[in-house]
KEKE-3310 file (N, C-alpha, C; in steps of 0.2 Angstrom, whole numbers, plus 5000, padded with zeros to 4 digits):
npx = (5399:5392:5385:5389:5403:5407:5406:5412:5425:5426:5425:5438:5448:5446:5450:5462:5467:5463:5476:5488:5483:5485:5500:5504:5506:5502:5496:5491:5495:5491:5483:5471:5459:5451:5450:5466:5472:5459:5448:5435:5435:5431:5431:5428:5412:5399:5391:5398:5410:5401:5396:5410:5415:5405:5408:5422:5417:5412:5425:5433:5427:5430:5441:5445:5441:5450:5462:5470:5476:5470:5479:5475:5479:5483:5483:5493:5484:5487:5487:5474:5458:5450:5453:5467:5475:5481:5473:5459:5459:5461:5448:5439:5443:5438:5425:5424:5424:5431:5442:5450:5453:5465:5477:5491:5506:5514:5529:5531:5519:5514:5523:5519:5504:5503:5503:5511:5519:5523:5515:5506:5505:5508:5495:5488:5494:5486:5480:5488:5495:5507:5521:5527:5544:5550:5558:5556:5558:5554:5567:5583:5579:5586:5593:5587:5572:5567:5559:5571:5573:5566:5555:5559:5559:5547:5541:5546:5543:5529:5526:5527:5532:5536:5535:5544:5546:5555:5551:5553:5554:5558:5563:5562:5552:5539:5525:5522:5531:5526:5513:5515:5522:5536:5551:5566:5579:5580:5592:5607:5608:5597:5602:5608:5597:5591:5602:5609:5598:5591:5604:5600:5590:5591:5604:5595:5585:5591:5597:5586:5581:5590)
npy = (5397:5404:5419:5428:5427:5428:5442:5447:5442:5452:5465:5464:5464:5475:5481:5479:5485:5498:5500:5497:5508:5520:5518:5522:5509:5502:5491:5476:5461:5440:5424:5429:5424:5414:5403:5397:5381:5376:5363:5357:5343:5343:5348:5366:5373:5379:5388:5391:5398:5407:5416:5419:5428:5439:5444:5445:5456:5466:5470:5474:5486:5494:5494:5502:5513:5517:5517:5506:5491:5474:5459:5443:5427:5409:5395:5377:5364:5356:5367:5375:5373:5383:5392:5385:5384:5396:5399:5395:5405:5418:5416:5416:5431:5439:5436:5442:5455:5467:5480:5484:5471:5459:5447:5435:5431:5417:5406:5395:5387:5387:5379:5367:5364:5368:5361:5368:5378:5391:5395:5397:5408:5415:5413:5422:5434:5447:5447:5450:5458:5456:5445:5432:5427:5412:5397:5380:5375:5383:5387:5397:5405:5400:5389:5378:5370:5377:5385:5395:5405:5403:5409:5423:5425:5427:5432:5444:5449:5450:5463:5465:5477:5477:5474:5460:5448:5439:5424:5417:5402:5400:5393:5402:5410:5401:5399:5401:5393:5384:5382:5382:5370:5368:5362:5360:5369:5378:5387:5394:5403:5416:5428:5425:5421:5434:5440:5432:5428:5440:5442:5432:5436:5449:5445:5436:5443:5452:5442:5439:5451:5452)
npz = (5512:5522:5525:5534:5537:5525:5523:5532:5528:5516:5523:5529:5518:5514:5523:5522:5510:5511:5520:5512:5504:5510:5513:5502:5491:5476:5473:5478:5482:5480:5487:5488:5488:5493:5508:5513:5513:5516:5513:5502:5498:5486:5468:5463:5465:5455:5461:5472:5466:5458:5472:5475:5464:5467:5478:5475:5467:5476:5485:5473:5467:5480:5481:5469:5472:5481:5474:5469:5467:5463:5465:5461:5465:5458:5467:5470:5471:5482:5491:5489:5483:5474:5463:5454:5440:5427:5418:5424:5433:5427:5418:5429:5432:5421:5423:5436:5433:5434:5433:5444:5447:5447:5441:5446:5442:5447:5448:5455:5457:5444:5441:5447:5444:5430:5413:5404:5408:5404:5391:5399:5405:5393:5388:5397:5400:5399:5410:5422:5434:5443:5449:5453:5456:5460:5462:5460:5473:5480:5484:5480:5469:5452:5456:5451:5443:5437:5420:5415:5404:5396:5405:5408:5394:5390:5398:5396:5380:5381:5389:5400:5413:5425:5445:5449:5459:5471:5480:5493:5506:5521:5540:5549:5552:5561:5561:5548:5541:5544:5538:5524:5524:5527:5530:5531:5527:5514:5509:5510:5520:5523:5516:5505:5496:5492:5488:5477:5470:5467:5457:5448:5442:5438:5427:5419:5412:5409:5396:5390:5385:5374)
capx = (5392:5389:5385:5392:5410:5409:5405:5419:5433:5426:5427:5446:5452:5444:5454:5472:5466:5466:5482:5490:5484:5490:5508:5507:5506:5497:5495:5490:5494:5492:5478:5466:5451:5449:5454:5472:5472:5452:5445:5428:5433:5427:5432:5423:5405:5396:5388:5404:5412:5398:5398:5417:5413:5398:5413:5427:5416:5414:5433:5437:5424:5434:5450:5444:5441:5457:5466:5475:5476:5471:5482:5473:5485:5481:5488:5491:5480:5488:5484:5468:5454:5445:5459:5473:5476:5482:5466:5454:5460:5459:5442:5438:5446:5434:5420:5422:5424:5430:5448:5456:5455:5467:5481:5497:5508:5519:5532:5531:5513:5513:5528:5516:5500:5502:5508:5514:5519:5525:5510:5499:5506:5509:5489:5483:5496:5485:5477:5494:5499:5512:5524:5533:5549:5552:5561:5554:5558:5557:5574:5589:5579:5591:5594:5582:5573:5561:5563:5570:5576:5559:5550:5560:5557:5541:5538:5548:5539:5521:5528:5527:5538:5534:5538:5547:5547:5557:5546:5557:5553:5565:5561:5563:5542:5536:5517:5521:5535:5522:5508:5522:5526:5545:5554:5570:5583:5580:5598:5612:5606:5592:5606:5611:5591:5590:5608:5610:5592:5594:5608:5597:5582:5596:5606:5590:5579:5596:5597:5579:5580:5598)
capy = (5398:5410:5427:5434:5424:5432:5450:5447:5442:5458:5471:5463:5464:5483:5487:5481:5490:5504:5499:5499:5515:5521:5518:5523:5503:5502:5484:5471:5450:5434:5421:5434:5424:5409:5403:5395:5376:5376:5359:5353:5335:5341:5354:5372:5369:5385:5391:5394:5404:5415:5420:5424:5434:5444:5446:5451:5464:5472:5470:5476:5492:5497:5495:5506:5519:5518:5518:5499:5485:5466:5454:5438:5423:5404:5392:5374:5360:5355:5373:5376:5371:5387:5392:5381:5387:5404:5399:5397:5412:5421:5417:5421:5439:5441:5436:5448:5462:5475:5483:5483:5464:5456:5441:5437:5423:5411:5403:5390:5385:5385:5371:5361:5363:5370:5358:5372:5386:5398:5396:5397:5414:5419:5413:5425:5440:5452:5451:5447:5464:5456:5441:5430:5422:5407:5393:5374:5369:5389:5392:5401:5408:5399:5383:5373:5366:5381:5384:5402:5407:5404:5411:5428:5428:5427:5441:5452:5448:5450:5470:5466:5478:5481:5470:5454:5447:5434:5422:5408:5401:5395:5391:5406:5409:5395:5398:5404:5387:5375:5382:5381:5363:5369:5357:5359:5375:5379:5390:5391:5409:5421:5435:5420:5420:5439:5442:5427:5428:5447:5442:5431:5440:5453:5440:5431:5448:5455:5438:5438:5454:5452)
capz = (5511:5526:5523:5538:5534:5515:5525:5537:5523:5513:5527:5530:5513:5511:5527:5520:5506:5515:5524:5506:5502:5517:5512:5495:5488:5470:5471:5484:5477:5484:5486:5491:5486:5496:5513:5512:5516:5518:5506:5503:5497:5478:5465:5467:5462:5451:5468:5475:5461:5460:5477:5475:5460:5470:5483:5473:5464:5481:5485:5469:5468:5487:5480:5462:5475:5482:5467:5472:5462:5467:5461:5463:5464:5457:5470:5468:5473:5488:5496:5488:5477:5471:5458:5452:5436:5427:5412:5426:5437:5422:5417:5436:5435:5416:5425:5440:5427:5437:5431:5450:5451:5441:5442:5448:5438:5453:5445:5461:5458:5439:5440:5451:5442:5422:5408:5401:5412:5398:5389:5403:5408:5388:5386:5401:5402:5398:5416:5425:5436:5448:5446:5461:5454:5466:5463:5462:5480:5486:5488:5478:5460:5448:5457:5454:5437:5433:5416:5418:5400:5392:5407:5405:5387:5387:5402:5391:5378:5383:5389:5406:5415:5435:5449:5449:5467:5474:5484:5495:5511:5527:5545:5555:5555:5563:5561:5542:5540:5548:5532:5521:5526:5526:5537:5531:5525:5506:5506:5518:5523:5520:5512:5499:5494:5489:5485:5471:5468:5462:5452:5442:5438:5433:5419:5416:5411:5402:5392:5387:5378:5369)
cpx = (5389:5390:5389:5401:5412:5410:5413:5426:5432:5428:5435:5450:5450:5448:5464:5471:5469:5473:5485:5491:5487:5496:5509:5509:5500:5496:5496:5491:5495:5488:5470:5459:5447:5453:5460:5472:5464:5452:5438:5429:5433:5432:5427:5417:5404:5393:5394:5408:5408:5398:5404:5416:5408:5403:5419:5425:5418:5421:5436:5434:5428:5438:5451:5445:5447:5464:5472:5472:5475:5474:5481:5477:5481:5488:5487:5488:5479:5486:5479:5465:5450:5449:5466:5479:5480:5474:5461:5453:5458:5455:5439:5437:5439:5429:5418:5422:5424:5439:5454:5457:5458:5472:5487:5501:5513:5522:5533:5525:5511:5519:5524:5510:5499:5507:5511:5513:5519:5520:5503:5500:5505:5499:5486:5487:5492:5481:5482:5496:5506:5515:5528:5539:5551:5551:5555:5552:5556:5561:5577:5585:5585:5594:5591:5580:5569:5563:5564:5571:5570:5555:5552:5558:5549:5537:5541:5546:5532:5521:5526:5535:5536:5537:5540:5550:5546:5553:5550:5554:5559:5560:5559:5555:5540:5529:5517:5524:5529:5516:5510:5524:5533:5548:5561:5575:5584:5589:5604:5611:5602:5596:5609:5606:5590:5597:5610:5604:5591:5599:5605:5593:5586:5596:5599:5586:5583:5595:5593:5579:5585:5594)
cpy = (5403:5416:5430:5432:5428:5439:5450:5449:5451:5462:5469:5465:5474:5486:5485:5484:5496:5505:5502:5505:5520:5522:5516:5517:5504:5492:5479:5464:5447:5432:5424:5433:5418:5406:5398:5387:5373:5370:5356:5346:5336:5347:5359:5371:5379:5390:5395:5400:5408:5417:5423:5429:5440:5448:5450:5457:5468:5476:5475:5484:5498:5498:5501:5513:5523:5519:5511:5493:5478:5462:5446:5433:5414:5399:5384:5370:5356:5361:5376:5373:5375:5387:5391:5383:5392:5405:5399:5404:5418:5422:5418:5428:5441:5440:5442:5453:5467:5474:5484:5476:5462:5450:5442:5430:5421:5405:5394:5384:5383:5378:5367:5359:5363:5364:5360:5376:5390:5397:5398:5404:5418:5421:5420:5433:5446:5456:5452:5456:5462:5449:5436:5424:5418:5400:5386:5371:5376:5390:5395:5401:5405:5392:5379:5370:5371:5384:5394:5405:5407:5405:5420:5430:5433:5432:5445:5454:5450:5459:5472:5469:5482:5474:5462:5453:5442:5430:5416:5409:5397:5394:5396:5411:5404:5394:5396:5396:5381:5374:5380:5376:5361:5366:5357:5367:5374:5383:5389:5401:5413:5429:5431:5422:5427:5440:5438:5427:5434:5444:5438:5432:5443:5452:5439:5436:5451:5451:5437:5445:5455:5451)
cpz = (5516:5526:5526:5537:5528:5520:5528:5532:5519:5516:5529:5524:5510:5518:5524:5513:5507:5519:5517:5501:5506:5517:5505:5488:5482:5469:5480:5480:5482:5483:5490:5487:5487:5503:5510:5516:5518:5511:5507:5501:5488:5474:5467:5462:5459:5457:5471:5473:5461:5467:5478:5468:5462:5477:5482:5468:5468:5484:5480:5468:5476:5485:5472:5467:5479:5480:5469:5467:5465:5460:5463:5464:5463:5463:5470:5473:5481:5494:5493:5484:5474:5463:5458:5447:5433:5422:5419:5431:5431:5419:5425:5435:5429:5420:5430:5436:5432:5437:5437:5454:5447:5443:5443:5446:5445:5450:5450:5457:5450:5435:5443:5445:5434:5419:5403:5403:5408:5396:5394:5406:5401:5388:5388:5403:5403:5407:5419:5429:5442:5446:5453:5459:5460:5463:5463:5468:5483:5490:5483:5469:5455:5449:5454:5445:5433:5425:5414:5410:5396:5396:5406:5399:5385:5392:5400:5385:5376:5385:5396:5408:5424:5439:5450:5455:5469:5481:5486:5502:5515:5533:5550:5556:5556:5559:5552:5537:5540:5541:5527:5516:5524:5532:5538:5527:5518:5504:5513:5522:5518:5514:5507:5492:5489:5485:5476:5467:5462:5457:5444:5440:5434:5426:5416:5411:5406:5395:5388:5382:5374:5361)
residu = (UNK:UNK:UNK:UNK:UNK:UNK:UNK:UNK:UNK:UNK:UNK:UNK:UNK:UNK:UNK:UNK:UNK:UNK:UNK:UNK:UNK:UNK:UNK:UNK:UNK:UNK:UNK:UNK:UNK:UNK:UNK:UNK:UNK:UNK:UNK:UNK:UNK:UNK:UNK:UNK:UNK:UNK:UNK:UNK:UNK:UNK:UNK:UNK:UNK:UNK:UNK:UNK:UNK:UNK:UNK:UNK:UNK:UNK:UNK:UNK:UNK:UNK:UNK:UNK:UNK:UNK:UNK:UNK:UNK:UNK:UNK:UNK:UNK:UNK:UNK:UNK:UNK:UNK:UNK:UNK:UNK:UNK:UNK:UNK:UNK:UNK:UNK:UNK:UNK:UNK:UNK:UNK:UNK:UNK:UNK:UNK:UNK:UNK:UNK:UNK:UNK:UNK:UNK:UNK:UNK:UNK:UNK:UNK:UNK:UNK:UNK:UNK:UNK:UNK:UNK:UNK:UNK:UNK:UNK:UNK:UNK:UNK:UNK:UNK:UNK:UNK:UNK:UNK:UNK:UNK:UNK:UNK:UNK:UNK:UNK:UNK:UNK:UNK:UNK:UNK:UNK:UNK:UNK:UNK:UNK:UNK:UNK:UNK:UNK:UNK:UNK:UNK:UNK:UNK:UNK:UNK:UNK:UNK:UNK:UNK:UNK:UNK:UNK:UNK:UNK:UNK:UNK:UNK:UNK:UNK:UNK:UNK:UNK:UNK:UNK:UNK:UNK:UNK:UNK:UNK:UNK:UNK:UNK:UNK:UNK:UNK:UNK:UNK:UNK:UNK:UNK:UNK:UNK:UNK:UNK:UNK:UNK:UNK:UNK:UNK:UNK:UNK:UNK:UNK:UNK:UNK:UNK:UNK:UNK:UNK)
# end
């Protein structure tokens, strides 16, 4: 609710803008639209939302000018309360109305929160510019119980074709482990993660359009 907190996050998120355009990146993702682990007790009240909509206009007006793309990300309830969703991210992103803010689907966050993942990504593709393939428990893509054959389909599908990015977590960042709440080794090495990982986006992405 403090002005000079909203100013602060905006002039941060207009300087890894700039970082981004810096090094030639057309897209910035993540939950760049609420602190990460901050809760009020309640859901987000109408006051709230609109100050982030009066926030990520300016964000998104920075980044137009930058020619960079925000990819907002819904995360689930345990690490935040603003946007849980991909429908309410979605009507978020319409609300902001501005063409450099857009969504980013979390195959992690949409097994926790959606009772229909695949729909809740088919529903909202249109805004979706980035994608983070990661696993149930965030370890080894393909391990685990997400449902990969009908989540490929339906991102090939929808005529998404850009980045598909392996999102796992291990121990060897503490600060990042301890937010995490990773306490234990998801693979048996971080060159398991990408190696095997890669190989199923591959099949997976193959198999969806046969």
């Amino acid at each position: 609710a403090d002005g000079l907190t909203r100013k602060a996050g905006i002039d941060y998120m207009k300087w890894a803008i700039d970082c981004s355009a810096a090094l030639g990146a057309k897209t910035l993702s993540g939950p760049l639209h609420s602190t990460l682990g901050a809760f009020s007790g309640s859901g987000p009240t109408a006051a709230e939302k609109k100050r982030s909509v009066a926030s990520q206009r300016a964000i998104g007006d920075h980044a137009g000018e930058r020619n960079v793309t925000i990819g907002l990300e819904a995360l689930n309830r345990f690490e935040c309360y603003l946007l849980n969703t991909m429908d309410d991210l979605s009507e978020h992103i319409d609300a902001i109305d501005r063409p450099h803010i857009k969504a980013m689907y979390d195959t992690f966050h949409a097994n926790i929160e959606e009772a229909d993942p695949i729909g809740a990504y088919t529903r909202n593709h249109k805004n979706v510019v980035h994608i983070h393939i990661s696993e149930n428990d965030r370890g080894v893509p393909g391990r685990g119980h997400i449902p990969w054959k009908e989540t490929f389909s339906a991102i090939r599908k929808s005529g998404y074709d850009d980045w598909l990015t392996i999102e796992a977590f291990g121990r060897s960042l503490k600060d990042l482990a301890a937010a995490t709440k990773v306490w234990r080794d998801f693979s048996e090495s971080p060159e398991v993660v990408y190696r095997d990982g890669y190989k199923h986006i591959r099949s997976g992405w193959k198999k969806a359009g046969a």
